[in-house]
C-alpha positions as CSV (number, residue, x, y, z in Angstrom):
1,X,37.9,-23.0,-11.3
2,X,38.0,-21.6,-8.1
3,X,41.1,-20.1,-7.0
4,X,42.9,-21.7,-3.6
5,X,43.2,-18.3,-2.3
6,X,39.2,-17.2,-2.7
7,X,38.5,-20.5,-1.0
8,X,41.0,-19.4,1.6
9,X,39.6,-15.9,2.0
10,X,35.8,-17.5,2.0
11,X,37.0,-19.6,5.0
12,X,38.6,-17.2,7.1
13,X,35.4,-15.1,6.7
14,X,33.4,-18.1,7.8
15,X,35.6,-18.4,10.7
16,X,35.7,-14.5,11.5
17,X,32.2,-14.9,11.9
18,X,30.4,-17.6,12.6
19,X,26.8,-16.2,12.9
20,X,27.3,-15.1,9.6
21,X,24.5,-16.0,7.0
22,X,25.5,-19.0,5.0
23,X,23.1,-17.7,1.7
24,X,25.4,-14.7,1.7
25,X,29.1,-16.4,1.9
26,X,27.3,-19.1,-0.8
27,X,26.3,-16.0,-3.1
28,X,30.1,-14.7,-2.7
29,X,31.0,-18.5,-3.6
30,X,28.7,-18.3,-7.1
31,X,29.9,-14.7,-8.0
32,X,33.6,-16.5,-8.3
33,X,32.6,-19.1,-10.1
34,X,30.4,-16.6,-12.8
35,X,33.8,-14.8,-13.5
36,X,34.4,-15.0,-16.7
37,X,37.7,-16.9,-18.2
38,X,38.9,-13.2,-19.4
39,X,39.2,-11.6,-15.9
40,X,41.5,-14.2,-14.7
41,X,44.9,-14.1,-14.3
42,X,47.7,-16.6,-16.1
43,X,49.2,-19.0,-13.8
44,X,51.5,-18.3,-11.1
45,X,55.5,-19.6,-10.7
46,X,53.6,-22.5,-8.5
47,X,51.6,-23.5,-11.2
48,X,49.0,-24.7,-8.9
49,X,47.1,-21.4,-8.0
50,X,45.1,-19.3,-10.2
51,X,45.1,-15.8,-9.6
52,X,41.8,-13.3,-9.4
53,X,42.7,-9.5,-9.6
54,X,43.1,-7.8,-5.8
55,X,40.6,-5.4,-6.3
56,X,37.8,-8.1,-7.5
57,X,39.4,-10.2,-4.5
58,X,38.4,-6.9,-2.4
59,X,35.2,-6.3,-3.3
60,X,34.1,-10.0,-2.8
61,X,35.6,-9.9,0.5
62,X,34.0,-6.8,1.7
63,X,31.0,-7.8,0.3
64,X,30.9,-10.9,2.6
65,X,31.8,-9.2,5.7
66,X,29.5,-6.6,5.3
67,X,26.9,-9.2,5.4
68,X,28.4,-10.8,8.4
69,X,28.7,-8.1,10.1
70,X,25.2,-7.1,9.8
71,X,23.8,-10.4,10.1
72,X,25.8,-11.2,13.1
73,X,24.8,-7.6,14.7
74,X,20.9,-7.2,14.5
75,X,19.1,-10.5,13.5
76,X,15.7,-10.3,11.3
77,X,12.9,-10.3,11.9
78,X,12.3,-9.1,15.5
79,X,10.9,-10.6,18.4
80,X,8.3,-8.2,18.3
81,X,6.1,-6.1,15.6
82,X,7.7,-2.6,15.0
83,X,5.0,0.0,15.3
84,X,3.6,2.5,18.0
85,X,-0.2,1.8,18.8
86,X,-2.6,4.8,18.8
87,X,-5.5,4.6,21.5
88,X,-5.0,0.7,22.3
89,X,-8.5,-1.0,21.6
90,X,-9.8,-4.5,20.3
91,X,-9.3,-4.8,16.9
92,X,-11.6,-7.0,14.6
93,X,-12.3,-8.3,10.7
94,X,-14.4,-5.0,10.3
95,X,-11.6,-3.0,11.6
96,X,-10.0,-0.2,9.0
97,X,-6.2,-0.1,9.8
98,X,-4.4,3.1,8.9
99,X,-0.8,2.7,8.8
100,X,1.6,6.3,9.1
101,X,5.1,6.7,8.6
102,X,6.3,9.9,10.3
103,X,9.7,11.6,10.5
104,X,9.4,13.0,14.0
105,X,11.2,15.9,12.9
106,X,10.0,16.2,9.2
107,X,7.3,19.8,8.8
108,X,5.1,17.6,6.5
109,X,5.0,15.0,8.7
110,X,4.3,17.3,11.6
111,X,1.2,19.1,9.1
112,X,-0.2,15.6,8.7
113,X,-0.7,14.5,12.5
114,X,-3.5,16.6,13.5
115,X,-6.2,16.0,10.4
116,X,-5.2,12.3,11.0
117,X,-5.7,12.6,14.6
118,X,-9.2,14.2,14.1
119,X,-10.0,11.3,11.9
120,X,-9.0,8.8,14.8
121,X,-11.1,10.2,17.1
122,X,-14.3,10.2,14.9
123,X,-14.1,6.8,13.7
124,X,-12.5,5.2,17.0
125,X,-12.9,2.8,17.8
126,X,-13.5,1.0,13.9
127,X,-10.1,2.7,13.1
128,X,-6.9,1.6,14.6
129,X,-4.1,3.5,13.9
130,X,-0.5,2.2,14.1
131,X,2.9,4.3,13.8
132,X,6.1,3.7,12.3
133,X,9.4,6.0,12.7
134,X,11.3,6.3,9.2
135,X,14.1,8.9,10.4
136,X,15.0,10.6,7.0
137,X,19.0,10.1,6.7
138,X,19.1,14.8,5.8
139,X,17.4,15.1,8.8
140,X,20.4,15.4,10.7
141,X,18.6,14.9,14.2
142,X,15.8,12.7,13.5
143,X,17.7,9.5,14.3
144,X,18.6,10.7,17.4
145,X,14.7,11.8,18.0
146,X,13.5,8.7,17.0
147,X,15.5,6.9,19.3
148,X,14.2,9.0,22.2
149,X,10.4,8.0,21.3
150,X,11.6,4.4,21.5
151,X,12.9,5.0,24.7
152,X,10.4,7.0,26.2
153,X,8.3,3.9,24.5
154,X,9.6,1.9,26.4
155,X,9.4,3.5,29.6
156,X,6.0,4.6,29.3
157,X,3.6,3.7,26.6
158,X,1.1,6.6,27.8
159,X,4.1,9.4,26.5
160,X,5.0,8.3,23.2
161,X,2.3,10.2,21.8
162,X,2.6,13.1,23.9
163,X,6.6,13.0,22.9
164,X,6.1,12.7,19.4
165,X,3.4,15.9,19.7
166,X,6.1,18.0,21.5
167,X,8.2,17.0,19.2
168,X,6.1,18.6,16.2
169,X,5.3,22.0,18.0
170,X,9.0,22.6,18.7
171,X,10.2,21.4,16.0
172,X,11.9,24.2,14.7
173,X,14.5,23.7,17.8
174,X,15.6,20.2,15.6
175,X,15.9,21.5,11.9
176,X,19.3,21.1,10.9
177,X,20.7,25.1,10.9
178,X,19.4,24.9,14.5
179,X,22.4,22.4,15.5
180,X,24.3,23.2,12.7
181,X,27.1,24.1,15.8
182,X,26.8,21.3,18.3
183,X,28.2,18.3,18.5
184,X,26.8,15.1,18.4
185,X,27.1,14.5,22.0
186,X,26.2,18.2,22.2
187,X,23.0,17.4,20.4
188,X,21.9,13.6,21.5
189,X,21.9,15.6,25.2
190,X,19.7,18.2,24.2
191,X,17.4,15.6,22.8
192,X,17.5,13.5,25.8
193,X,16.7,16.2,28.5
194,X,13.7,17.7,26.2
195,X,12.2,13.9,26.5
196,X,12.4,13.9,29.9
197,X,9.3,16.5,29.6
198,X,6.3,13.9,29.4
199,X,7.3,11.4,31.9
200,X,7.8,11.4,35.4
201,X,10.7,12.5,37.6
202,X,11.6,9.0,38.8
203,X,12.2,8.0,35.1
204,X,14.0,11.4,33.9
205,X,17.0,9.4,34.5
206,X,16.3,5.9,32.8
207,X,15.6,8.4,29.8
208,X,19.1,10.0,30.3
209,X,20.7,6.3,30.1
210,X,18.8,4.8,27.4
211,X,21.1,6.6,25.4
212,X,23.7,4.0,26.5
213,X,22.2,1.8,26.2
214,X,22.9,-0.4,22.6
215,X,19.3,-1.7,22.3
216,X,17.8,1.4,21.9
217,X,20.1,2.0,19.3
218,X,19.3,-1.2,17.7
219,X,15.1,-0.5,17.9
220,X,15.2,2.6,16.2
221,X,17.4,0.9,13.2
222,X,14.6,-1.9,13.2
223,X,12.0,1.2,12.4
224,X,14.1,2.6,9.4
225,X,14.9,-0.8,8.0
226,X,11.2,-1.8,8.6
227,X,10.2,1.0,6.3
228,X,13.0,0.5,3.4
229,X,11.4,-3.5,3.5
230,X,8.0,-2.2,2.6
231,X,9.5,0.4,0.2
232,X,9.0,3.4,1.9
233,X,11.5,6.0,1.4
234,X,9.4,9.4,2.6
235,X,7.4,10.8,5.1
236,X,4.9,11.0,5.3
237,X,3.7,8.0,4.3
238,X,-0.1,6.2,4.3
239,X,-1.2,2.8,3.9
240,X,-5.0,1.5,4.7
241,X,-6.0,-1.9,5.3
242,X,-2.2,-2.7,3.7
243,X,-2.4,-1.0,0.5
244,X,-0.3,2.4,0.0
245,X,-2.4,5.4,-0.5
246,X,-1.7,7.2,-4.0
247,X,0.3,10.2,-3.3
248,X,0.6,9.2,0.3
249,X,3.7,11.1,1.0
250,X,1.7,14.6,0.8
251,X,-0.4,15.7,3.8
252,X,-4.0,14.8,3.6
253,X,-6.5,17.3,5.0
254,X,-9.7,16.0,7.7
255,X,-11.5,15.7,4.5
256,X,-9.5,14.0,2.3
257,X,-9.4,11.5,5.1
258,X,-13.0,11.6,5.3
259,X,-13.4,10.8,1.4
260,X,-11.0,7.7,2.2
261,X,-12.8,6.1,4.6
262,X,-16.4,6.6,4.6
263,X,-16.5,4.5,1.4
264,X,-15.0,1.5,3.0
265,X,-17.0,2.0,6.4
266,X,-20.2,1.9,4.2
267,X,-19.3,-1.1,2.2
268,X,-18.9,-2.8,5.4
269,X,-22.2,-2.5,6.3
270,X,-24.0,-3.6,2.8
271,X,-24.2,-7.0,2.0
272,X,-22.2,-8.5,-1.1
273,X,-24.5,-9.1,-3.9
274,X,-25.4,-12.3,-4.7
275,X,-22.7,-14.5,-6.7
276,X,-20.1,-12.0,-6.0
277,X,-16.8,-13.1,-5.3
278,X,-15.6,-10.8,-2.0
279,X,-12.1,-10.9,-3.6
């Protein structure tokens, strides 16, 4: 039996926000109706209202908002792909697609870019390399540094790159003891003028303001929660042609690379044997 005052609750919910997703107030619906007999109260004086204990009453409630809330805020999937293109070119069947996930202030991730750059550059263009932000949550400033790449992004697609490289060889001026002091304010900036390094004067201050602005804030989430969708949870982070590379979240050397790709660059270029299912 469902209680008049979890219906009641449910409703107002519904009404508090309308955007909200109607899977997530029916899932709320379904938990009160699993309750078992035991965890429900006796009738009250009315004798038309059964009573569910607050704090289950709480946690169903919260539950249902929190979904609201988030669904209302920052509706998925996005309009557009989340991902930072290396060296733009046409990208065919025979194409190998290496995908990186990179904390922007992370030393491991910073040890992997070069050897992966070098790889770029000897296979371009049959390699296409795409980038994804995951801002690891002990990292206290790489949220804030990941926003400034989408900004800069946005601005200028020519500077990400150069960003995110000036980013790894001062990195040490992001590590957590470095800001340990500052504020948040303090600290988002400090972030913001260092951007403003690798793109022109006229747009120094459209850097400055993107802070302000709530769709920056919003992109950067999209990164992290694209990366928690395809189960990623450190950086940094490799797949190839979709699959995740075993023990991808250590750095791989020019070589290692090397070892990776050749073998699928060659068996591109022989001809499946007769009878041979490709798949």
């Amino acid at each position: 039996m469902i209680t008049k005052r979890a219906l009641k609750i449910l409703e107002t919910l519904k009404c508090s926000f309308p955007s909200a997703s109607v899977r997530a107030l029916t899932s709320v619906f379904l938990a009160i109706r699993s309750i078992p007999p035991n965890s429900v109260s006796s009738q009250n004086d009315g004798g038309d209202d059964v009573e569910l204990s607050s704090p289950l009453l709480w946690a169903l409630s919260f539950f249902a908002t929190h979904r609201a809330l988030v669904g209302s805020a920052q509706p998925l999937p996005p309009a557009r792909f989340d991902r930072f293109v290396y060296a733009e070119h046409r990208v065919g069947a025979c194409t190998v697609v290496i995908e990186a996930f990179l904390d922007p202030v992370y030393p491991y991730s910073r040890d992997s870019w070069p050897p992966l750059k070098q790889v770029i550059e000897y296979y371009r263009p049959r390699v296409w390399l795409v980038v994804h932000l995951l801002p690891l949550p002990y990292h206290d400033n790489a949220y804030v540094a990941s926003r400034a790449l989408n900004i800069v992004n946005l601005l200028n697609t020519s500077a990400t790159f150069p960003l995110l490289e000036l980013f790894f060889k001062e990195q040490v001026k992001f590590y957590n003891a470095q800001t340990v002091n500052m504020s948040k304010a303090a600290v988002v900036n400090y972030i913001a003028n260092f951007a403003t390094q690798v793109v022109a004067n006229s747009l120094k201050y459209a850097v400055l303001s993107g802070f302000q602005n709530s769709q920056t804030d919003l992109k950067t989430r999209v990164s992290f929660k694209y990366s928690t969708s395809r189960r990623v949870f450190g950086t940094p982070t490799f797949f190839v042609n979709g699959f995740l590379l075993p023990d991808s979240d250590s750095t791989i050397d020019y070589d290692g690379w090397r070892s990776i790709i050749d073998p699928l660059m060659a068996a591109q270029g022989d001809p499946l044997p007769a009878n041979v299912h490709p798949y």
